[in-house]
C-alpha positions in Angstrom: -10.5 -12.7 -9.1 -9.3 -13.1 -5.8 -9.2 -10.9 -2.7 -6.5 -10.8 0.3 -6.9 -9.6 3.8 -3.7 -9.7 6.4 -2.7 -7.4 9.5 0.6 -6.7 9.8 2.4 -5.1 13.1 4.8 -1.9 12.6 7.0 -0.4 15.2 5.8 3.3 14.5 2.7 5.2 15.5 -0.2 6.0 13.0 1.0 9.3 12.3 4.6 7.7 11.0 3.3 5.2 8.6 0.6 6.8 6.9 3.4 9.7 6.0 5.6 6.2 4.9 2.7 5.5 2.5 2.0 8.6 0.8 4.9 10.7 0.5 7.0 10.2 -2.3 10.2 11.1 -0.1 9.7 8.9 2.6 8.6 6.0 0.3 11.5 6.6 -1.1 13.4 6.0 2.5 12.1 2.5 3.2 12.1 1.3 -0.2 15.1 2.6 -2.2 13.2 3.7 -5.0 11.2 6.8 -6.6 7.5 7.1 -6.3 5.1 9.2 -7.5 2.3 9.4 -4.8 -0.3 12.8 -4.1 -2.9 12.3 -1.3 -5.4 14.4 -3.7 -8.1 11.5 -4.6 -8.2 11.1 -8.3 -4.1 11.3 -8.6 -2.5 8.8 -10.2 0.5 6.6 -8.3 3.6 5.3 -9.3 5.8 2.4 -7.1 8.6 0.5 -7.6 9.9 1.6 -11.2 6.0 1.6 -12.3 5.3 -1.9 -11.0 2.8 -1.0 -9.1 0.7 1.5 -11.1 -3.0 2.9 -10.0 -5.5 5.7 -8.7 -5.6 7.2 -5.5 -9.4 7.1 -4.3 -9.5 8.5 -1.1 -7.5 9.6 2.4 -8.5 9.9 6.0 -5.2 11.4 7.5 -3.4 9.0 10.1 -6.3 6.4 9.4 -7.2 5.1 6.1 -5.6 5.2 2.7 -7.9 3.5 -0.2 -6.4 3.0 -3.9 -7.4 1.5 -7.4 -4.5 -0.8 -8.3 -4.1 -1.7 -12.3 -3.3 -4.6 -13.5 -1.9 -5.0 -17.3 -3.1 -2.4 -19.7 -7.0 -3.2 -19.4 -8.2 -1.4 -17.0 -12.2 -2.6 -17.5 -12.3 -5.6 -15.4 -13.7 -5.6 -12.1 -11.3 -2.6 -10.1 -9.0 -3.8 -8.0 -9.4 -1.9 -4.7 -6.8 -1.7 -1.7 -7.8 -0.7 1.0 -5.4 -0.1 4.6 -6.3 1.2 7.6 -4.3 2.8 10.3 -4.8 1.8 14.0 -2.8 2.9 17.0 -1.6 -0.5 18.8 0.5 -1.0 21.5 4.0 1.1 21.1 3.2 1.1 17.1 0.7 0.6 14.2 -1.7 -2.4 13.7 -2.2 -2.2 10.0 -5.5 -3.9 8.0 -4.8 -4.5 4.5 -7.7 -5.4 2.4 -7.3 -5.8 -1.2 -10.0 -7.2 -3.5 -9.7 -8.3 -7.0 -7.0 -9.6 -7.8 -6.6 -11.3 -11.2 -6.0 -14.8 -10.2 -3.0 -14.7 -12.2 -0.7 -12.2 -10.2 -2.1 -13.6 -7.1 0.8 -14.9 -5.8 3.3 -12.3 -7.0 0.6 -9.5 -5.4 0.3 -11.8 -2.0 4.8 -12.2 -1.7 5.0 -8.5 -2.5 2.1 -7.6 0.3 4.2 -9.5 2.6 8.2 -9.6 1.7 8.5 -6.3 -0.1 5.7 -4.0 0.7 5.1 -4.7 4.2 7.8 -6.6 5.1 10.6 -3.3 4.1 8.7 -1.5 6.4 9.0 -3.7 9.3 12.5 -3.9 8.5 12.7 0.0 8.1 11.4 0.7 12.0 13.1 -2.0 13.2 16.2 -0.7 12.6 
């Protein structure tokens, strides 16, 4: 199990990107597909077709978004935790992504996603 921890600059304040991560609608804006997503802790999520599958854990509005991610169908290893935090920066959002064990398998798929699709579609989307 691996863990990976990157800060990533967005052109939008707090308030902006923490609605971008958890409402289905605006997920749905800046990454062209549906998503299941509550802030209610204990509410399961759904991304990208069901590629990224987990459990919402807990919320600080504008701030902090924490989430159990799944990997496979065995969900009794060692829980994979993400956790991001929201601070204002500048004329935008310095972003802290934390996540921690990550089968060493997916790794590098989890790592490219963090960076090209997850992260990287929503630089793109307040760039524009």
């Amino acid at each position: 199990m691996k863990s990976f921890k990157k800060y990533y600059t967005l052109g939008a304040p707090p308030e902006d990107v923490y609605l971008a991560l958890t409402n289905p609608l605006t997920i749905h804006l800046w990454s062209g597909e549906e998503a299941e997503m509550s802030t209610e802790p204990g509410s399961e999520f759904s991304l990208w077709e069901g590629s990224i599958v987990g459990k919402n854990i807990s919320f600080e509005e504008n701030k902090m978004i924490v989430q159990q991610w799944y990997f496979g169908e065995d969900h009794t290893e060692e829980e994979s935790i993400v956790t991001i935090k929201l601070h204002a920066s500048g004329s935008g959002t310095s972003v802290e992504l934390r996540h921690t064990n990550i089968p060493d398998a997916d790794y590098d798929d989890i790592v490219d996603g963090w960076n090209n699709v997850y992260f990287g579609a929503l630089q793109d989307f307040y760039d524009e």
